[in-house]
C-alpha positions in Angstrom: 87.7 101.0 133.2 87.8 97.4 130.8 84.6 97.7 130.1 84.4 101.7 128.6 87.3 100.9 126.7 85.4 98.4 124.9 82.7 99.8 124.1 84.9 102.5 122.6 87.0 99.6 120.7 84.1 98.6 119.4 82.5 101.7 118.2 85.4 102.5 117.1 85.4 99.5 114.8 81.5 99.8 113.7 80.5 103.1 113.0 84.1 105.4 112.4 83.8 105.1 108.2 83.4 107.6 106.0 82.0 105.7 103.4 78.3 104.9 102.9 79.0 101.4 102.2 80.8 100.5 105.5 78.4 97.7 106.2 79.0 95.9 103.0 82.5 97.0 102.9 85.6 94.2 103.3 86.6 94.4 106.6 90.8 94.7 106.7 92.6 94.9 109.7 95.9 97.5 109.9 98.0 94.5 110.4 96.5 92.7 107.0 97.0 96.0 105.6 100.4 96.1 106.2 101.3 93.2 105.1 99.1 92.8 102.2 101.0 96.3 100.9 104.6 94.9 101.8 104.1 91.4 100.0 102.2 93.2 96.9 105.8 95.8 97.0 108.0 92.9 97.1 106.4 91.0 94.2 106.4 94.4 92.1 109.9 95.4 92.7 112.5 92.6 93.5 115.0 95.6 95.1 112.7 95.8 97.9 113.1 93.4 100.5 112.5 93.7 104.8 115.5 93.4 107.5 114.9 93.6 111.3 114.6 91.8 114.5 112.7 88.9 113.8 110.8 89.7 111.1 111.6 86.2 109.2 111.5 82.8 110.7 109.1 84.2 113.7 106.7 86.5 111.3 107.4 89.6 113.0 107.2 90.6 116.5 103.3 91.8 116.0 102.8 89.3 112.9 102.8 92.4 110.6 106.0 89.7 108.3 103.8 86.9 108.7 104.6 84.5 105.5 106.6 86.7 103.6 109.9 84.7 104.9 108.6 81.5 103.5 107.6 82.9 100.2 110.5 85.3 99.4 113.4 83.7 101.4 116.3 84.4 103.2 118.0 87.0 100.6 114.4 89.4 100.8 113.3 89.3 104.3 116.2 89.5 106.8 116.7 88.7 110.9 119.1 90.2 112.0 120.6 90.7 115.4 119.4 92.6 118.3 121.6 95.7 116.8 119.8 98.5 115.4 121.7 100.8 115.2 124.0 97.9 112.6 120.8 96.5 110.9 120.1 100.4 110.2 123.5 101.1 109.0 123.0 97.9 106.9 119.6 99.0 105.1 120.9 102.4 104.9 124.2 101.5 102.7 121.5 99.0 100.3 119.5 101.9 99.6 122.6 104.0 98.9 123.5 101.0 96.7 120.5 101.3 94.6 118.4 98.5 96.4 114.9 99.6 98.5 115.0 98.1 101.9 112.1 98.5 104.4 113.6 98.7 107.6 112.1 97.4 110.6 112.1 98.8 114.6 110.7 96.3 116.7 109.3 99.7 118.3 110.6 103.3 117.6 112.0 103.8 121.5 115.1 101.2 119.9 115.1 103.7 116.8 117.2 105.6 119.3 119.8 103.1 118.9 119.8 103.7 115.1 119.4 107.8 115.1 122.6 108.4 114.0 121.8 106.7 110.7 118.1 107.5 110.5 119.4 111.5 111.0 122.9 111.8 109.5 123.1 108.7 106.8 119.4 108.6 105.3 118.0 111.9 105.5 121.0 114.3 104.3 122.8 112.1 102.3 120.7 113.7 99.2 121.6 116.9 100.1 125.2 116.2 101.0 125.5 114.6 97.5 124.3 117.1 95.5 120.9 114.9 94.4 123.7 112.2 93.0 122.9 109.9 95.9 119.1 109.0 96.6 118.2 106.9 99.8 115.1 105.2 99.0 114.3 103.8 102.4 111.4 103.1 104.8 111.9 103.0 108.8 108.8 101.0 110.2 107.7 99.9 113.2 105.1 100.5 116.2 105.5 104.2 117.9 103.7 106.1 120.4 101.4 104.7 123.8 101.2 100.8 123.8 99.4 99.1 127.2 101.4 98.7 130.4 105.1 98.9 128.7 105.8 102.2 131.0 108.1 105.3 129.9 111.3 104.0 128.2 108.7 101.9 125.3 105.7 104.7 124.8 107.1 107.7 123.7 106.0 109.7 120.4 108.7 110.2 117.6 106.1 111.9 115.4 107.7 115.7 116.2 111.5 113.8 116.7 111.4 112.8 113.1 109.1 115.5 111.9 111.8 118.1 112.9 114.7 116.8 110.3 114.6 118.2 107.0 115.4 114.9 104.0 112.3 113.0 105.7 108.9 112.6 105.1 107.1 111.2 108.2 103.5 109.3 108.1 101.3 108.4 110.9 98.6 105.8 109.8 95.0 105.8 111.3 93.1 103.4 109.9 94.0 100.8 107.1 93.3 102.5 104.0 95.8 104.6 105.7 98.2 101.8 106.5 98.2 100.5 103.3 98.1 102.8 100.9 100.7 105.1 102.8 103.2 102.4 103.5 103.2 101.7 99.1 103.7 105.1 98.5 106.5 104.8 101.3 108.2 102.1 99.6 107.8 103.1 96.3 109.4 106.9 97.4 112.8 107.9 96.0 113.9 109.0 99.7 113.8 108.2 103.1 110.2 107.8 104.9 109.7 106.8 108.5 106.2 105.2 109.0 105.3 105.8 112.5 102.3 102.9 112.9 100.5 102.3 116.3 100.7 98.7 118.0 96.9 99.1 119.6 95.8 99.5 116.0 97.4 96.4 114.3 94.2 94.2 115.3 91.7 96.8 114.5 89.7 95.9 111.4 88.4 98.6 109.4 85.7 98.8 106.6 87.3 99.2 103.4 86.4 99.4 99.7 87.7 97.7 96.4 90.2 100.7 95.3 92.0 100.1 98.9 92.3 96.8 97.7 93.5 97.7 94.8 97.3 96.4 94.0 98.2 99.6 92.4 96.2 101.7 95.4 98.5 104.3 97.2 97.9 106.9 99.2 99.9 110.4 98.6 102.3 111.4 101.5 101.4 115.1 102.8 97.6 115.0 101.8 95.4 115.0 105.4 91.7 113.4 104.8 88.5 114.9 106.4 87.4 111.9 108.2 84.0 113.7 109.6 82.7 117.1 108.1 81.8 119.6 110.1 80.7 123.4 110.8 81.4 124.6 114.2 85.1 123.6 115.2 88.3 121.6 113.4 89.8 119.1 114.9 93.1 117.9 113.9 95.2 114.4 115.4 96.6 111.7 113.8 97.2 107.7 114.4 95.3 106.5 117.2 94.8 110.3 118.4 92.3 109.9 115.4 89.7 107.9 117.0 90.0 110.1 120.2 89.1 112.5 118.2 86.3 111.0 116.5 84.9 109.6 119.8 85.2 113.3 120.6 83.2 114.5 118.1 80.3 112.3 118.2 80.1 113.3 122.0 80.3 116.8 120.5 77.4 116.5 118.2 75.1 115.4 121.0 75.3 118.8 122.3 74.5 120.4 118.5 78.5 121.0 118.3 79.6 119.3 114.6 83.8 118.9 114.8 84.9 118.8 111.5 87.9 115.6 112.2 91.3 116.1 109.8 93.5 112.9 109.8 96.8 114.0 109.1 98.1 111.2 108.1 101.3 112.8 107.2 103.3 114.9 109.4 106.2 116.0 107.4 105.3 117.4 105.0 102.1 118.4 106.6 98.9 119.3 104.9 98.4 122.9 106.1 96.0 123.5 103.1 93.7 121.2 104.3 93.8 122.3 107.6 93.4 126.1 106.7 90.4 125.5 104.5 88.9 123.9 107.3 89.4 126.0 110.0 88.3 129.4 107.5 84.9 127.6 108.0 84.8 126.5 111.6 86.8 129.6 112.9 88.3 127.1 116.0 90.7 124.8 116.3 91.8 122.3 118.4 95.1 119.5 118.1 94.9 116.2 119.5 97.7 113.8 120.0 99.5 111.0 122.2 103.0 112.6 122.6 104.2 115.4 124.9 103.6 119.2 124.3 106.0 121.0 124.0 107.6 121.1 121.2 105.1 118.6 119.2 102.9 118.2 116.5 100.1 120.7 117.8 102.6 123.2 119.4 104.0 123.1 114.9 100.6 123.8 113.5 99.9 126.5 116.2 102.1 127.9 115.5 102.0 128.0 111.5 98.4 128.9 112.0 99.6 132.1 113.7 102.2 133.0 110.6 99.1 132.7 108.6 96.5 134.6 107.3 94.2 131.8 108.4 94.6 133.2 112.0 92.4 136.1 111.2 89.4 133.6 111.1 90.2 132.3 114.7 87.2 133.1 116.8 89.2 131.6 120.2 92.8 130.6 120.7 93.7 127.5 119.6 94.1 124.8 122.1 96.3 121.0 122.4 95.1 118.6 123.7 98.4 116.2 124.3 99.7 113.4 126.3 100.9 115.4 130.2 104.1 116.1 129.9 105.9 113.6 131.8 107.7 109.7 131.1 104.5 107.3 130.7 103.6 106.0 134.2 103.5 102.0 134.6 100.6 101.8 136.7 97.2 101.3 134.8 95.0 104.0 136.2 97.8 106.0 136.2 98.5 105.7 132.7 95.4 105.9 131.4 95.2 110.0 133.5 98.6 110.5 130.9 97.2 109.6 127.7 94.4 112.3 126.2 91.3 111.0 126.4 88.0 111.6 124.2 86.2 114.0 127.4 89.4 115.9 127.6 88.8 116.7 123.6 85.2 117.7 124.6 86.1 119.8 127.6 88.7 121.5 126.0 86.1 122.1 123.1 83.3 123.5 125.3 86.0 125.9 126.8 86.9 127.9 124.0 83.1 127.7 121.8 81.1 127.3 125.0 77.9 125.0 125.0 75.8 125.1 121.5 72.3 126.9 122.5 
């Protein structure tokens, strides 16, 4: 199996851009993108600084820190104890104070530890207020499938958080993504968390000079077409992305073009986008790494169905999800859990048929 994942890696990494440019684009991986946007946030605003597990003396846990304790200093970029659910409660009261702290999860299964302020403090202290008390706060860290960490460190939080109103929830793909969401993030007047994807952090990805840009952002609840298409939409988002995309190009060799939506932010979500699209292609299919029910697909069903847009549905629309049970430890066995780029196909070929 090492070997077919590599060779998707690393078409993955050479042909998935959008641009025209790609070869003579900068190449910039998530994790420079990262921390390129949180050192460029901390030099614009001195209110912002980063607290967490490690994320000073040692860098980060995945590097995504790395130099920003030596240039900003004890004060800005915090280690803290292996407490979330303190360091949480910490960030949250400094955002209630007027200050704009970028929490970090060493991974979003030990968010659990912190739900109470994530859910009750953060996201409905606006509300509860009366819009007097803004909590301008970022919850980061990896989320979702990793390699070999087994069920209680691969679980999805895109449809936990997704589900509370007072939050907006992103899901970067690539690192235009990463970047530019994880600005606009910072630079929001309430609480976002930034679901980002450990298997991503070393993936470099063509970008252009606007990415690159300090004042570059990109706008929470706007999707992006990352591949046009005619016959059949298909919608994921984070590393689900690149499943889809590996889908697609499979697709095409059978004269089937998937249009490819990245979300890139699931609450809000860009429903617009996704309409438009699937008006043209009259099929839809959802791709994603957590479980079913309940999830990201199993939302956009079902505001498909509440909208005029499923009058255009030619076929059902159909999820293609992680199975539904805790993420085996065994290798082979959790590779048969995650959704994988033929499942996309077959599910694809069910409800279109093959292309004559």
């Amino acid at each position: 199996m090492q070997p077919v994942k590599a060779i998707f890696s690393n078409v993955a990494r050479r042909a998935f851009s959008t641009s025209p440019k790609s070869l003579a684009a900068k190449q910039l991986t998530v994790r420079e993108a990262l921390n390129t946007a949180l050192d460029e946030e901390m030099a614009r605003d001195d209110r912002v600084f980063l607290i967490g597990e490690e994320v000073a003396q040692y860098d980060g846990a995945y590097k995504v820190s790395r130099g920003l304790w030596k240039k900003y200093g004890d004060q800005r970029v915090v280690d803290t104890p292996i407490t979330e659910m303190g360091f949480a409660g910490i960030a949250v009261g400094a955002a209630m104070a007027g200050l704009r702290p970028i929490c970090e999860f060493m991974t979003f299964n030990f968010s659990m530890q912190a739900i109470d302020q994530v859910i009750n403090s953060a996201a409905k202290t606006f509300y509860m207020s009366a819009g007097m008390v803004n909590v301008p706060i970022v919850f980061r860290g990896p989320n979702g499938a990793a390699a070999g960490v087994a069920a209680q460190h691969s679980q999805c939080f895109a449809a936990w958080y997704a589900h509370c109103p007072g939050l907006k929830v992103i899901s970067p793909y690539d690192s235009e993504d990463a970047r530019g969401l994880l600005k606009a993030s910072i630079r929001d007047p309430d609480p976002v968390v930034c679901l980002e994807n450990e298997m991503l952090y070393g993936v470099a990805f063509p970008v252009d000079d606007k990415v690159l840009d300090k004042d570059f952002v990109v706008p929470i609840g706007k999707a992006k077409i990352m591949k046009p298409g005619n016959h059949i939409t298909l919608v994921a988002h984070s590393k689900a992305v690149e499943i889809a995309l590996l889908a697609a190009a499979e697709l095409a060799k059978k004269g089937i073009e998937a249009e490819v939506i990245n979300l890139r932010s699931i609450r809000p979500l860009d429903m617009d986008t996704i309409c438009k699209s699937v008006k043209k292609t009259h099929h839809l299919v959802t791709v994603e790494q957590g479980w079913p029910q309940h999830g990201v697909g199993a939302e956009i069903c079902a505001r498909i169905m509440e909208d005029e847009t499923f009058f255009h549905l030619d076929a059902p629309v159909w999820r293609v999800c992680g199975v539904d049970v805790p993420m085996p430890y065994a290798k082979t066995l959790e590779a048969n859990a995650l959704p994988q780029p033929q499942n996309v196909v077959e599910a694809v070929t069910k409800i279109i048929g093959p292309k004559k």
